[in-house]
Each structure stands twice: as C-alpha cells, then as structure tokens.
C-alpha positions in Angstrom: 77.0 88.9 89.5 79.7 86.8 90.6 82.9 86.4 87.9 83.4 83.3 86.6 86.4 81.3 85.5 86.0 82.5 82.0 86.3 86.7 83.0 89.4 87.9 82.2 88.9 90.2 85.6 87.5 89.7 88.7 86.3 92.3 91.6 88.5 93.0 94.6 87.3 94.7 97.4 89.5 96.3 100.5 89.4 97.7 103.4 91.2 100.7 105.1 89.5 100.9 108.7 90.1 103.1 111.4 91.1 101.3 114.7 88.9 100.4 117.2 89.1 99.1 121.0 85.4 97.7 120.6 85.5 94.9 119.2 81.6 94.4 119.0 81.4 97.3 117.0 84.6 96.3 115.1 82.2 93.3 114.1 79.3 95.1 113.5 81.3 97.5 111.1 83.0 94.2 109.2 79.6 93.0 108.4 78.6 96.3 107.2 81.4 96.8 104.8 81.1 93.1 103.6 77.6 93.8 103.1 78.4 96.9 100.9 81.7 95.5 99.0 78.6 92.6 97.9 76.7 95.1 96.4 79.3 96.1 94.2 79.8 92.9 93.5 83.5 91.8 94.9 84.4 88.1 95.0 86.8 89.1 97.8 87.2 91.2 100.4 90.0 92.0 102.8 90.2 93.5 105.9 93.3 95.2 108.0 95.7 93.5 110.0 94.7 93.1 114.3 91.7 95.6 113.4 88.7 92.9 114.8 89.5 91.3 117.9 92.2 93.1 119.6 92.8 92.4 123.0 90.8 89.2 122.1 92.3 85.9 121.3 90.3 83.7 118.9 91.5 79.7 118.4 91.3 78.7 114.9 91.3 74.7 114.5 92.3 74.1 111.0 93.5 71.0 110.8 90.8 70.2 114.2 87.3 71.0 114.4 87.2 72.5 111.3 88.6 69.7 108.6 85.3 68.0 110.2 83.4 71.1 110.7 84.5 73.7 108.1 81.4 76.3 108.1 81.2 77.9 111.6 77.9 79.7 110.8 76.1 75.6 111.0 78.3 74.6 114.1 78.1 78.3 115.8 78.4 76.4 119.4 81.7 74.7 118.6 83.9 78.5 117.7 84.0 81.7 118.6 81.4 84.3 117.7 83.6 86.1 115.1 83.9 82.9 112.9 80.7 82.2 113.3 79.6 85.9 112.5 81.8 86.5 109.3 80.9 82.8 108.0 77.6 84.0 108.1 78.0 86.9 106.4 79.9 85.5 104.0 77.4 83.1 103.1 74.9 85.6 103.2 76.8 87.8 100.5 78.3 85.1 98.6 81.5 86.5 98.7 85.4 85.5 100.2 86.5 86.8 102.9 89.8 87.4 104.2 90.6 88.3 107.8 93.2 89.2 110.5 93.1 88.5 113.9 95.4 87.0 117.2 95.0 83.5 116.8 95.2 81.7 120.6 96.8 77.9 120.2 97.1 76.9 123.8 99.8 73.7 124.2 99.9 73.8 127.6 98.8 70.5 127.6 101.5 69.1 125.4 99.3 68.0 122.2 96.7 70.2 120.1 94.8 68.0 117.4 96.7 68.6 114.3 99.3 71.5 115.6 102.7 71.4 116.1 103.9 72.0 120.1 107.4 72.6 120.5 106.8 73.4 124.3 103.7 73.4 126.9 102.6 76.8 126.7 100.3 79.2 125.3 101.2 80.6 121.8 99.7 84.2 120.0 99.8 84.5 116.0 98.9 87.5 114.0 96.7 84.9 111.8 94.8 85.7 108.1 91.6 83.5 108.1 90.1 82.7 104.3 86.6 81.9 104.3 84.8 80.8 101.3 81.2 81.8 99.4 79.7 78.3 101.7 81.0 80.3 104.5 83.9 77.5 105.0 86.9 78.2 106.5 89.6 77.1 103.8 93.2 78.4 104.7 94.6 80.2 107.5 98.1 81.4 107.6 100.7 82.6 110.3 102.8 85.9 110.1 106.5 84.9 109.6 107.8 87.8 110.3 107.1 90.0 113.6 107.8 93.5 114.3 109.0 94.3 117.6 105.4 92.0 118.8 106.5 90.8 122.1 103.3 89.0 122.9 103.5 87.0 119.4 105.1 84.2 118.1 106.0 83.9 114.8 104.4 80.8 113.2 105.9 78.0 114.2 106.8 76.5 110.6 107.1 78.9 107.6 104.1 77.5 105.9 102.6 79.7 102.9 99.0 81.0 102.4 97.6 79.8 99.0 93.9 79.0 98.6 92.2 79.1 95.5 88.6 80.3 94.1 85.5 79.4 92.3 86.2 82.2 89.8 89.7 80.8 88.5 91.8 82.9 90.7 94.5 81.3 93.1 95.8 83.8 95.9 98.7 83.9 98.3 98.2 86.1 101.5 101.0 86.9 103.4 100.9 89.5 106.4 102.1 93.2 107.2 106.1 92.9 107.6 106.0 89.4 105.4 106.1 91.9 102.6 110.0 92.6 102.7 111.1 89.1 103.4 112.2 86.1 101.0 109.4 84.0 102.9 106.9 84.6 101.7 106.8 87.8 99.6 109.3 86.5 97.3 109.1 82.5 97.4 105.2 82.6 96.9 105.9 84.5 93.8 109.2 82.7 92.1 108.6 79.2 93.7 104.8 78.9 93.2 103.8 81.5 90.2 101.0 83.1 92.6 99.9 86.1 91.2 97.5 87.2 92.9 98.2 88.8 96.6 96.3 89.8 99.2 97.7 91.8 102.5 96.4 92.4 105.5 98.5 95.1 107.1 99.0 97.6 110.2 101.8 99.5 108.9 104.2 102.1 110.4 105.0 104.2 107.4 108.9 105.3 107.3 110.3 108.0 105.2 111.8 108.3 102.6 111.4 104.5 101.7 108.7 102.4 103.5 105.4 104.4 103.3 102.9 101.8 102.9 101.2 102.9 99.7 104.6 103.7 98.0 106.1 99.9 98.8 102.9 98.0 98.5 103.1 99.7 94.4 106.4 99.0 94.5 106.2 95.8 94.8 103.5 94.7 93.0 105.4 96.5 89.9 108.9 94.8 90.9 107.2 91.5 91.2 104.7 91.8 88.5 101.7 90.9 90.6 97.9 92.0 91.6 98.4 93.2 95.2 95.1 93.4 97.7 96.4 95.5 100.6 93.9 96.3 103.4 95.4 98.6 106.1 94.7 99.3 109.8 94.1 103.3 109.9 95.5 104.9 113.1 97.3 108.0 111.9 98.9 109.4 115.4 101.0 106.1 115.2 101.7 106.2 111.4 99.4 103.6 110.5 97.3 103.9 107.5 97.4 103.2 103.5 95.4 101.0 101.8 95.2 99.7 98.0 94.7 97.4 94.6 97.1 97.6 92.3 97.8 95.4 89.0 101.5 95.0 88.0 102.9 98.0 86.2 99.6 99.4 85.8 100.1 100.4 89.5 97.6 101.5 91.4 93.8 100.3 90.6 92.7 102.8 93.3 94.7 103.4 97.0 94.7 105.9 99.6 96.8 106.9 102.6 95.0 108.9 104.8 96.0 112.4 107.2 92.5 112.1 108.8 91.4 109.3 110.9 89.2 107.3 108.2 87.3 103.7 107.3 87.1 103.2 103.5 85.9 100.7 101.6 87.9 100.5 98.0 86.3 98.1 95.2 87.9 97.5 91.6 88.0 95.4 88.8 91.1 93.5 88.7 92.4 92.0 85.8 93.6 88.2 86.2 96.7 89.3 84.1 98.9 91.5 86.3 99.3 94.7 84.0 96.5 94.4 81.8 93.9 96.3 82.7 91.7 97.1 79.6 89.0 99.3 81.4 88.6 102.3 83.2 90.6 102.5 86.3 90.1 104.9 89.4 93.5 105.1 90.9 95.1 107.0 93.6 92.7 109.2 96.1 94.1 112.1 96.7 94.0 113.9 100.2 94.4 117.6 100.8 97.9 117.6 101.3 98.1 119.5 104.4 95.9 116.9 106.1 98.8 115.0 105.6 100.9 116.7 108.5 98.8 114.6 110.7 100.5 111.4 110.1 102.6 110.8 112.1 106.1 109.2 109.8 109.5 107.5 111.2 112.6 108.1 109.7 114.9 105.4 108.4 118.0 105.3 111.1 120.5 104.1 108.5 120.7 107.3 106.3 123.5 109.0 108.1 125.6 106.2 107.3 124.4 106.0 103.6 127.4 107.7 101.0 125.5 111.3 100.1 126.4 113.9 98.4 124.7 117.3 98.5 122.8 118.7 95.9 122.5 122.9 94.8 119.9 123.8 92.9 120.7 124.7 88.5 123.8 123.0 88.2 123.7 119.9 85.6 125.0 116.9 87.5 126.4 114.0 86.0 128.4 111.7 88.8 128.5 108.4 90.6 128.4 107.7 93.9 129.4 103.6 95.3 129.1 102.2 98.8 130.4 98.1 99.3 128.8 96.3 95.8 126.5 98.7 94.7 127.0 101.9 92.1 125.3 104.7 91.6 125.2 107.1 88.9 123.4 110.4 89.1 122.0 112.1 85.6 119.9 115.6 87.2 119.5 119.0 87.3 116.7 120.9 89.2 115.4 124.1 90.2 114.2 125.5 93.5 111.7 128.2 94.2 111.5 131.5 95.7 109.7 130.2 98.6 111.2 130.9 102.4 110.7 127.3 103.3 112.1 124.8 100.7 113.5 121.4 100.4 117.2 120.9 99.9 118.1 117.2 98.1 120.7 114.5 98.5 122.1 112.0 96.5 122.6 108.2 98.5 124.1 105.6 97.9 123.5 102.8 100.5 124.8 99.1 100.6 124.4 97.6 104.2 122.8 96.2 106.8 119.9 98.3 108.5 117.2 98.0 111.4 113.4 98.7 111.1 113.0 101.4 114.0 116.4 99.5 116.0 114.0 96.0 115.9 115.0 93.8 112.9 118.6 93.9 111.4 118.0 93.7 107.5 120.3 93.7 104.2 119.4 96.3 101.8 120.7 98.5 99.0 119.7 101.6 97.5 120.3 104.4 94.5 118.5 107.5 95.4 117.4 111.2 95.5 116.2 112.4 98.8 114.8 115.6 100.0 115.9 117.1 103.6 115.0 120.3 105.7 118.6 121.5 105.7 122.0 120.8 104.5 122.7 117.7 107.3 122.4 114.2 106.3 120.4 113.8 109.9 117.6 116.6 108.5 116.4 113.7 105.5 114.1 111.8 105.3 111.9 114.1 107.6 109.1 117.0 106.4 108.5 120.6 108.0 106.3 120.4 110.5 103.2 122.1 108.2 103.2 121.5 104.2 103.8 125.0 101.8 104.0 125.2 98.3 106.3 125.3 96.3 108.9 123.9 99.2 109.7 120.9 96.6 112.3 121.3 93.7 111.1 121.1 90.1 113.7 118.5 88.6 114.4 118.7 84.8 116.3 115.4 84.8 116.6 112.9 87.2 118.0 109.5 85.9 119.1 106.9 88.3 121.4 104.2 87.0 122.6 101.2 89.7 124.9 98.5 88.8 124.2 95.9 91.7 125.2 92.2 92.4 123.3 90.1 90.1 121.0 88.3 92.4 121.6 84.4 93.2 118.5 82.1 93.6 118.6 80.5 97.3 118.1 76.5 95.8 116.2 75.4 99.2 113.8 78.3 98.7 113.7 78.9 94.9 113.7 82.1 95.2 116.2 84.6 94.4 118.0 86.9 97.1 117.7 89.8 96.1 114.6 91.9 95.0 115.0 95.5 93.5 111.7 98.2 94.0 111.4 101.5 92.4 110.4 103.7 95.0 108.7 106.9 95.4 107.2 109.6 97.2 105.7 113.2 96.7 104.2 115.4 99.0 100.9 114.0 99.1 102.7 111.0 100.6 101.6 108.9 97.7 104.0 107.4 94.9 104.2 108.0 91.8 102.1 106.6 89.5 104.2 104.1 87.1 103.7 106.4 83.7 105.3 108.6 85.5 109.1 107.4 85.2 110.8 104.5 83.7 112.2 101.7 85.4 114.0 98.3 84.0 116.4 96.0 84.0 118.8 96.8 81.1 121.7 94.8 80.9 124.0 92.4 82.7 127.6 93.1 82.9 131.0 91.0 84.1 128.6 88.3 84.7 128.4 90.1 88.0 126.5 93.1 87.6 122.6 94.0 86.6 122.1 97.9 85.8 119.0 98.9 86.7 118.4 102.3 84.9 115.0 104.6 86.8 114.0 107.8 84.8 111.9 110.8 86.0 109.2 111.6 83.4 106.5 113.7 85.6 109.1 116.8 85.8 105.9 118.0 87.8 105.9 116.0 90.7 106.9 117.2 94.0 109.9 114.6 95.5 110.1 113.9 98.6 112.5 110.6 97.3 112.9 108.8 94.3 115.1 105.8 93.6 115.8 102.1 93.8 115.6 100.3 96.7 116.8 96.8 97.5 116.3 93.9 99.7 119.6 91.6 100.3 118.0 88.7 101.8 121.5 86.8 102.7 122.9 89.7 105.0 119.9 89.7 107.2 120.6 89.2 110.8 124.5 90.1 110.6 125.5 93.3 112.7 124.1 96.8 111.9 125.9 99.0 110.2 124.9 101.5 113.2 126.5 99.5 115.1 129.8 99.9 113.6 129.8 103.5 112.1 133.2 104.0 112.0 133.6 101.2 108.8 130.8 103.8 107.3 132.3 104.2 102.9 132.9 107.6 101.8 133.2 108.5 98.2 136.9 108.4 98.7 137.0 104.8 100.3 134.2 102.6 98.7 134.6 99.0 98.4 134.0 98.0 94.9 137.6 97.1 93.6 138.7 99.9 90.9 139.2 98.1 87.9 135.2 97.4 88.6 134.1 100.6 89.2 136.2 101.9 86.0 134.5 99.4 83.9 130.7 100.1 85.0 131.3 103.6 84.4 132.1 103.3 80.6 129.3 101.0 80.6 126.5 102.9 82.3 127.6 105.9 80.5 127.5 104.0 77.4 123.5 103.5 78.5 123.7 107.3 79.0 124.4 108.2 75.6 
C-alpha cells in the first residue's frame, strides 16, 4: 500500500550494493532489488553512486526528448536501455526511483537542445536521475562537487535537485562529496526548507572524522533532516556505508560493511525529522573484526592540529585553542590490562585542510582521538587486527567549543558555517544520538557560539569523539600543510587573550 499525503510517515528504501564491472548484471540486480523494496512497500528507492553503468555513458535529455517524451519505457527507441529498463520497472512496482550514473552531454557541435555549452566538446557528469510511479523521468541533477574525478566535469551551473511526490513528500538529492559543501548540502536545507534528502554515494571513508555512516548521522542530526543515503560497497578501496536516518532520532537502520556485500535497507520514515513514533531497526552491526578489511584513509591535517596527550586515571580539566576556535576538555578515562591498547589525544584544529591532498577545505574541530602510540602521526589509524579491550573506558568526556558565530552568505542564504557531532567506535559505526549530548548553548561577545558535546554511553569503545566543523569561506585558500611552520601551539594560539580569558569563565561557568 502506497502512503498517501495524509501519513505522517512514508517508506524509504536504500541500497548498499557491491560494485560491479557488468553492467548487465548491474541492471538485472537494480530490477531485482526494486522489485523487492516494492514488496515492502517503499515509495522510494535509491541506489549508490556510479554503481550501474560504469564505463558506460548514458545521455539524459531533460530539458530535450524528455519534456516531450518523459516515460522512456513508451518511447524505449528514443534512450538508452537503462532508462528505458528502470522506467519500466518503476512503473511496474509503482514506486520512485532514484539513480546514479555518468551522464554523456556531447557539445561538440556547439548547441544541445536545452543545455548549456560553454565550449565544443564532450562533457561527463556523475548525474542522479528521479523517475516517477508513471515511470517519468522528473528531475535530474549534476554533482557540484568532484573528488579528484578527472574524467568529470562538475555541473556546469550549480542547479539544485528538488522534485516532489504523490505522497506529500518534497526531496532534495545531492551527490557523494555535495554533502560537505554550502551548495547544496547546506543551501537546499536553509534556503529551500527541504527536509527530506536522498544521497547517492561512493564514499572513501577517512578516520577519525569522515566515515560515511558516522557523517551521513551527523548530518542529518546537525541539520535536522531525513537523510536516504545509498552507498557503492567496495571495501579494498574504503567504500561502503549505507543508511536512513530521521533527525536526532539518528539512524532508522544503516550499515558499513568489512565484507564485500549488496543490501537492501527499508524503513518507515517519519515526514517530521525526529519523530519517529514506531519501532525502529537501527544500526546493523558487523562482527567487528570483519571490520579490518576495510580499507580507511587518514585525515593529512592532524599533525598540524594543537594536541595534547592524554594518560590514562588522571581527571583532566583544560582548554586547548588553535586560530578562532576554543576547546575545553572535561575527561578522565581508564585503560585496560591488555598488551595492545589505544592511547588518546586531545585536538584542537582551526584551518584549512585537503581531502586525501585533492580539495583544499576550511574546517574546525574540538575532539578526542584515539592513536596506536604516543605520536600525533600514529591517530587517526587502527592496529592492523581488532582485540578487545584495546579502547579506553572514559568516565567523562565533555567537549565544550566556543567558535565564530556563523554569518549567512546573502547570495546563497545559507550560513557558512555548519557544526557536526561526530563519532566513531570500533565497530566503525557512530554513536547512536542517546548516547551523548550535543547543543548549542549560548552565544557570547556577540562573536562566539559554545557548542557543549557530552559522553553518556561510558560503554562505548572511541575511536574519536567531537565536533567537527565546515568553514565554507576559507575553502580554496592555501593548506595549512602547505605552510607548517605557522602551525599554533598551545603557547602561541591566535585568539587575542582578553578573549580566550573571557570564554574561559564562561564555559566554566556552563561547567558548573
């Protein structure tokens, strides 16, 4: 039974689907899955990013062929067989679809009904695809932002993906790196009051920040959305991690995977972000030493974060500041008997930083890290085989950041800066949102917000824990690893003094 307008929920279905060079099969599998996520009666399903057609190249006329022609299945002679097939299918099911796949616009001519053609040449997309119950194509959008895809091009015009539904739902889709950027993660959300988010991805998962499952929760609790993420699974690149998740009810149900795996995940969703009266699956659960398999990256910035190292039963109470961001630290822990175990830092980070030496981003962090020895260059990485026990048991861990109070970019209407709470245990999985406490609390010197971030599972096994932040203005300027020798030390951080003395009787004033 299809939902309705009047439901206060609707059915989500995703995919996480292991990568394939066939791309026959790759259909065969889509229809399959489709097939099955009908049964359980989604409205919507989304597959991974690049997971159908690769090496193939698929045009998509939107405002062409199909403003006169908009269901492939009727017209199968005038597009390419994987339109044609998932229109089918999707009339068959009665359900919406969502896609990935390299869209081919070829300009060489000069003029493409309908398309922009800045020059005579042949252009690649990473393009999402919408198709309706009728089988219609209805929206198509155009990753924004590219990682390190030489054979891409950006779209052409930073045009957002919003379609809406028969069952009273209206989505934004955005694309795999899109997530971390103003346009669109942010704008589609301030700007437009989308709510709903779907997000096909092929993620590379980085430690200790930017595993896919721990950012895609992240930010649907930061921005207080419903977040359909369907990942590509190839684990000896990284890739995998999949998941529905409703505001800061977190995850509906999600899984990153050690083992090469297809999965088909289905939940209610409520149309409220956050409110979801009923039963809810949540995280999957791997064995955790299936998790060695996967393959992570390590964030290149952290050796020119401000750290401080951490010993194991002593009550800590100190900040830590780097540029225009302060950090104070509220913990104590414990480590076990065990011959292999984790030692922790404490980093402070405000800067500019690259994903894997490709993009040159702004961000800023608060946070508790785990490493495999006392260097800074040991974090952010795991032993090579999971123990027990390697993980300290923390009874308090409080975070507290006093950061610039973000300004709203007027052209974009969208502020520029976003703040996530981000974190990850051994199973590489975050934290499920009962789990700690995180909000805004106050605004100081008209210049300041203090975000505070409590530990309340004194169970879980850290690999990190902490805010993490996207400074939207500083992207593009030089990397900080390009200029290591301006690196802040405790001794010589930025924030002027008369500052740093006033946020410290104020966040200890939210200490006591």
């Amino acid at each position: 039974m299809k939902s309705t307008p009047d439901d206060r929920n609707y059915v989500g279905a995703v995919v996480e689907y292991m990568v394939n060079a066939n791309s026959t099969v790759n259909l065969q599998n889509y229809i399959h899955l489709l097939q099955d996520a009908a049964l359980q009666n989604a409205d919507i399903i989304v597959f991974p990013e690049l997971a159908l057609t690769s090496p193939s190249q698929v045009e998509i006329p939107l405002n062409g062929l199909l403003k006169d022609y908009p269901i492939p299945a009727l017209q199968p002679e005038l597009y390419d067989e994987f339109l044609v097939a998932i229109s089918s299918a999707a009339i068959e099911n009665d359900i919406y679809v969502v896609i990935n796949l390299e869209e081919l616009l070829n300009c060489t001519s000069g003029y493409v009904t309908g398309e922009s053609c800045p020059e005579q040449k042949v252009y690649i997309f990473s393009t999402n695809v919408v198709f309706d119950r009728s089988g219609a194509v209805i929206d198509r959008y155009r990753k924004i932002n590219l990682f390190g895809e030489l054979t891409r091009t950006p779209a052409l015009s930073p045009e957002l993906g919003i379609f809406e539904t028969d069952f009273g739902v209206t989505f934004g889709h955005l694309t795999s790196l899109d997530l971390l950027f103003q346009v669109p993660a942010i704008q589609m959300v301030q700007k437009h009051n989308i709510t709903n988010i779907i997000f096909p991805v092929r993620w590379a998962s980085e430690m200790p920040f930017l595993t896919a499952v721990s950012i895609q929760q992240a930010y649907a609790v930061a921005m207080n959305v419903n977040l359909l993420a369907a990942g590509a699974n190839d684990v000896g690149m990284g890739k995998t991690g999949s998941g529905i998740y409703s505001g800061r009810t977190g995850s509906l149900v999600s899984v990153m995977t050690g083992i090469p795996t297809t999965r088909l995940l289905v939940s209610r969703v409520p149309k409220t972000p956050g409110r979801a009266f009923f039963s809810v699956q949540g995280p999957i659960y791997n064995n955790v030493s299936d998790q060695d398999n996967l393959q992570l990256t390590t964030d290149l910035s952290l050796p020119l974060h401000t750290t401080r190292l951490l010993e194991p039963k002593i009550e800590y109470q100190f900040m830590l500041s780097d540029t225009d961001i302060l950090c104070s630290f509220y913990l104590k822990f414990n480590d076990s008997n065990a011959e292999q175990k984790y030692r922790y830092r404490a980093t402070a980070f405000s800067g500019v930083r690259t994903y894997n030496q490709i993009e040159a981003v702004g961000s800023r962090l608060c946070a508790v890290i785990a490493c495999t020895d006392d260097t800074i260059e040991s974090c952010g990485k795991r032993f090579p085989q999971y123990s027990p026990n390697s993980t300290a048991v923390f009874e308090i861990l409080e975070i507290t950041a006093a950061v610039p109070i973000p300004e709203t970019d007027e052209d974009l209407s969208a502020k520029n800066a976003v703040y996530f709470p981000v974190t990850l245990d051994t199973s590489i999985m975050p934290l499920k949102p009962a789990d700690y406490l995180f909000e805004e609390v106050r605004q100081i010197l008209d210049s300041y917000t203090v975000y505070l971030f409590v530990l309340r599972n004194l169970k879980a096994e850290l690999y990190s824990f902490g805010l993490w932040g996207r400074e939207f203005s500083t992207d593009g300027e030089t990397t900080d690893n390009d200029s290591p020798e301006e690196t802040p030390t405790p001794d010589s951080a930025c924030i002027p003094r008369l500052h740093i003395m006033f946020l410290f009787f104020a966040i200890l004033a939210l200490a006591l």
